[in-house]
Backbone as CSV, one residue per row, in Angstrom:
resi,resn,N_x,N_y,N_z,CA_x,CA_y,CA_z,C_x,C_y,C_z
1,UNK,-35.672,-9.761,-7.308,-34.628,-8.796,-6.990,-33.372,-9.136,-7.785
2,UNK,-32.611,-8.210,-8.070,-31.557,-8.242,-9.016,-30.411,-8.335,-8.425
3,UNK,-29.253,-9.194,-8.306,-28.089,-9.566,-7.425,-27.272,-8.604,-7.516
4,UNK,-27.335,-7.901,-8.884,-26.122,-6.604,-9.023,-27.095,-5.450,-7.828
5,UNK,-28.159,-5.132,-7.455,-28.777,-4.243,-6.583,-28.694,-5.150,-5.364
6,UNK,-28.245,-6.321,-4.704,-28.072,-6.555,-2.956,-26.716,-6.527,-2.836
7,UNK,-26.919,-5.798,-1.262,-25.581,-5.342,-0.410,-24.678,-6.896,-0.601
8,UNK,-24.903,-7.609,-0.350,-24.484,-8.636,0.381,-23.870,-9.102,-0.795
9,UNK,-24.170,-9.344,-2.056,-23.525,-9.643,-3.391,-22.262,-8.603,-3.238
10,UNK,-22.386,-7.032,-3.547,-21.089,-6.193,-3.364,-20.056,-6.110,-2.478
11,UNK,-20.465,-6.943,-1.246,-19.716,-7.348,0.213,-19.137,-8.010,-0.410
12,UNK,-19.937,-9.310,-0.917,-18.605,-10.546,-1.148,-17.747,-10.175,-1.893
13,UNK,-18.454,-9.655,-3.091,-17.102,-8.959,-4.159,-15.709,-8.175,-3.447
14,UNK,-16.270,-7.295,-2.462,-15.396,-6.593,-2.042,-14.071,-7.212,-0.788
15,UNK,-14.668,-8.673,-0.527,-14.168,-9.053,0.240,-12.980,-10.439,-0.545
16,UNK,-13.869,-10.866,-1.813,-13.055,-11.719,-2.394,-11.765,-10.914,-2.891
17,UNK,-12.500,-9.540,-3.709,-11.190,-8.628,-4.498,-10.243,-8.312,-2.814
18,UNK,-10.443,-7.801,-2.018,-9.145,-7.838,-0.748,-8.375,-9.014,-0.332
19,UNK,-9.018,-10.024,-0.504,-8.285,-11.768,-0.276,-7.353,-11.804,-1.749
20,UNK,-7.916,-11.610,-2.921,-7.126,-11.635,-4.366,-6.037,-10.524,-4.003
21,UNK,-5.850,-9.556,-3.370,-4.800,-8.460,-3.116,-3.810,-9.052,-2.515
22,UNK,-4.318,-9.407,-1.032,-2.817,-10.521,-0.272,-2.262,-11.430,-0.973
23,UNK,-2.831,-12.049,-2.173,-2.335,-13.136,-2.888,-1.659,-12.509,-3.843
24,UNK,-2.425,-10.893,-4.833,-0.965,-10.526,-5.506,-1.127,-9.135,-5.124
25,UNK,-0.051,-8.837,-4.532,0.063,-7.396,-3.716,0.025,-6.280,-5.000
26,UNK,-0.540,-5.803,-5.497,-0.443,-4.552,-6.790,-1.365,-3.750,-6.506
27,UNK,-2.650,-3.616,-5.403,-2.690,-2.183,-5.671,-3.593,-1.950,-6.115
28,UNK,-3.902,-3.093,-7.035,-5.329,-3.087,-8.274,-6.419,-3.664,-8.053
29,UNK,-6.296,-4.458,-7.410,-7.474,-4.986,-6.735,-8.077,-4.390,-5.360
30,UNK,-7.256,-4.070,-4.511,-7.525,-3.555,-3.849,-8.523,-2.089,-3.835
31,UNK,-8.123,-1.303,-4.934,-8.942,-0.616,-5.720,-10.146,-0.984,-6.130
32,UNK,-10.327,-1.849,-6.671,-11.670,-2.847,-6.816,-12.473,-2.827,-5.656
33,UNK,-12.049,-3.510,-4.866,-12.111,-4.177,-3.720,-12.658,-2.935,-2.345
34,UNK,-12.213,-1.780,-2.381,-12.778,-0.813,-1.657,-13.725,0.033,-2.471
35,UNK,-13.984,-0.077,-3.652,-14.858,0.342,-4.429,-16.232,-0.448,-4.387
36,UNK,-16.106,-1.996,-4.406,-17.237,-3.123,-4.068,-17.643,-2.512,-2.813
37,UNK,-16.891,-2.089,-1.903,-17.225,-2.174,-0.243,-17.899,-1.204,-0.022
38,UNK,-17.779,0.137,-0.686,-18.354,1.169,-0.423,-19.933,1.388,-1.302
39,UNK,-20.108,0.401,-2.087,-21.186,0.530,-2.958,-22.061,-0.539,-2.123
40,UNK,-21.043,-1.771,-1.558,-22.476,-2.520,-0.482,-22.523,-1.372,0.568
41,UNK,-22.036,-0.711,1.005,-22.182,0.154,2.513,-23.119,1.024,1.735
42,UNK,-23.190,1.510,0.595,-24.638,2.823,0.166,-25.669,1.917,-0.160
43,UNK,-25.595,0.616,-0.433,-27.158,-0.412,-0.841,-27.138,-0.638,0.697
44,UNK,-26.546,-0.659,1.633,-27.006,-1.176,3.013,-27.443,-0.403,3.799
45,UNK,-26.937,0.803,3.849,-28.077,1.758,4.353,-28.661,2.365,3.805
46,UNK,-28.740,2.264,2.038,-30.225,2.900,1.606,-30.191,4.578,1.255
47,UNK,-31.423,4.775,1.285,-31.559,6.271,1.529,-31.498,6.672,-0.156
48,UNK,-31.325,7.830,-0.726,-31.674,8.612,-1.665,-30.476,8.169,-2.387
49,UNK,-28.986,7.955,-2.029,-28.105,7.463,-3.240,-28.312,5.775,-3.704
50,UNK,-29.045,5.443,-2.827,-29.201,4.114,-2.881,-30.085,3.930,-4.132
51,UNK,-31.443,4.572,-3.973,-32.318,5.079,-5.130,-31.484,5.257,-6.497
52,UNK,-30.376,6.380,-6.569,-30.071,6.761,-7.594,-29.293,5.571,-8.216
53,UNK,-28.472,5.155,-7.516,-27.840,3.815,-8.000,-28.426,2.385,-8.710
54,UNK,-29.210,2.403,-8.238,-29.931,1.119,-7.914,-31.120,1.305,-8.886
55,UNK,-30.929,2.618,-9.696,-31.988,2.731,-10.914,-31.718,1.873,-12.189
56,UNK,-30.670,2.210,-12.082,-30.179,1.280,-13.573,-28.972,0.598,-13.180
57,UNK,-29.067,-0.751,-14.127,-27.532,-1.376,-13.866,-26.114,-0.526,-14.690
58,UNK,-26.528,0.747,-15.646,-24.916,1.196,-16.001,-24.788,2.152,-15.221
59,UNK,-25.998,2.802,-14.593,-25.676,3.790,-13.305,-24.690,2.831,-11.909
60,UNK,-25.093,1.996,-11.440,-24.777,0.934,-10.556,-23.193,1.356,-11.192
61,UNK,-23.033,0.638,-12.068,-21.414,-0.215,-12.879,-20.348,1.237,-12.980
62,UNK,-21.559,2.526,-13.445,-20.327,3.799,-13.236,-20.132,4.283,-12.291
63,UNK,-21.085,4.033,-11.300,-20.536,4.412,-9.802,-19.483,3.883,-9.160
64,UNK,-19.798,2.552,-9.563,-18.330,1.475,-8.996,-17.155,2.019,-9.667
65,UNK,-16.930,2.085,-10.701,-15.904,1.917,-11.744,-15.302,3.481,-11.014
66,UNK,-16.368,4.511,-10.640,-15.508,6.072,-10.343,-14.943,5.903,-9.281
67,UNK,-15.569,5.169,-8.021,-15.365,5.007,-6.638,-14.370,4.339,-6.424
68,UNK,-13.918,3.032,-7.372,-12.834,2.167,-7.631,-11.573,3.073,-8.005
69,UNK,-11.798,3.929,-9.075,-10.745,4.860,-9.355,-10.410,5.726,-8.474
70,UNK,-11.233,6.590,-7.941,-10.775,7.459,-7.119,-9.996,6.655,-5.878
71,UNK,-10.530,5.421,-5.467,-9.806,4.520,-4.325,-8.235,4.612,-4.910
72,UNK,-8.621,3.621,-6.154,-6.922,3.707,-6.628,-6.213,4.337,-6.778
73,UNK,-6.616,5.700,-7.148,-5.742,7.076,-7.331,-4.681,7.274,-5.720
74,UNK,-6.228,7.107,-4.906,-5.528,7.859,-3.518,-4.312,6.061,-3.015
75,UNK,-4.818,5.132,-3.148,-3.710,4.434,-2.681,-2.517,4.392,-3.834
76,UNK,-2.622,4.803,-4.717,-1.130,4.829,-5.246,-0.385,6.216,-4.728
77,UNK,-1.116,7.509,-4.643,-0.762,8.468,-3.679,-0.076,8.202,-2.886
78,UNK,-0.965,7.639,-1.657,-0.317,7.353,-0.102,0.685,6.241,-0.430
79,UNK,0.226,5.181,-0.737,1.172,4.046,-0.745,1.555,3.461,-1.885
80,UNK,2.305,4.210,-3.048,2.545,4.017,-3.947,4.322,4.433,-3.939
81,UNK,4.946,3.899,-4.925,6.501,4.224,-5.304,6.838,5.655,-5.075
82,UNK,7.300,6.343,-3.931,7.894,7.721,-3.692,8.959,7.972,-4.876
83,UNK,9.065,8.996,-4.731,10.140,9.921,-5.369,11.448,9.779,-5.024
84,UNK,12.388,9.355,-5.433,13.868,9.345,-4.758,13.609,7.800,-4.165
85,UNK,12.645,6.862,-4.295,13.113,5.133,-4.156,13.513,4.390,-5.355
86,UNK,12.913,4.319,-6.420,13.733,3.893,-7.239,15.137,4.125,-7.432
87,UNK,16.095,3.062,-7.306,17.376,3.507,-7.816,18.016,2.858,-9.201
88,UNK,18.665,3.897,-10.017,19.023,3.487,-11.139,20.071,3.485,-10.898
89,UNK,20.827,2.596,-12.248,22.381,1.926,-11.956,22.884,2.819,-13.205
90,UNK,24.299,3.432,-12.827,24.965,4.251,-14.109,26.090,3.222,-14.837
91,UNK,26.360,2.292,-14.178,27.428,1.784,-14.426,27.177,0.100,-14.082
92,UNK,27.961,-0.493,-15.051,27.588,-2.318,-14.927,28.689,-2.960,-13.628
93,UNK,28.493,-3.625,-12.797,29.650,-3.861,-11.770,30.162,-5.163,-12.667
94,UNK,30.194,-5.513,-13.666,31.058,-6.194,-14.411,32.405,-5.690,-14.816
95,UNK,31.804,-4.244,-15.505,32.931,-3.673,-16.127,34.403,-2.874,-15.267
96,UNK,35.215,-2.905,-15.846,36.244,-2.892,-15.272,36.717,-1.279,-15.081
């Protein structure tokens, strides 16, 4: 059996990339990291996407890589830099 096709390999991944997030908060891993999780949750229960995935290893690697993106998209969405938080400075508080 091939380690990139068991649940339990994509768990850990998904669980190491969420531990690497608390250590550097960006967003990017975390993306990773719910992308690993959701690809062990379709090898763990199987069924017909499990099949499709689990045919080839670049099928496997583009499923992750879309599922990872689309994760990241939506958390920079929800919890990403709003509109009107950044503040820019017009003027130096040096100058006189």
């Amino acid at each position: 059996m091939d380690l990139w096709n068991t649940w339990w390999a994509w768990g850990a991944a998904a669980i190491l990339l969420a531990f690497g997030e608390v250590i550097l908060p960006t967003f990017v891993l975390l993306g990773f990291g719910i992308g690993a999780g959701v690809i062990a949750l379709i090898l763990l229960i199987g069924g017909s996407p499990a099949a499709i995935i689990t045919g080839s290893a670049p099928v496997l690697l583009l499923s992750f890589a879309v599922v990872s993106l689309v994760a990241w998209l939506l958390l920079r969405r929800f919890l990403g830099v709003y509109r009107g938080q950044v503040k820019t400075f017009d003027h130096d508080i040096n100058e006189n």
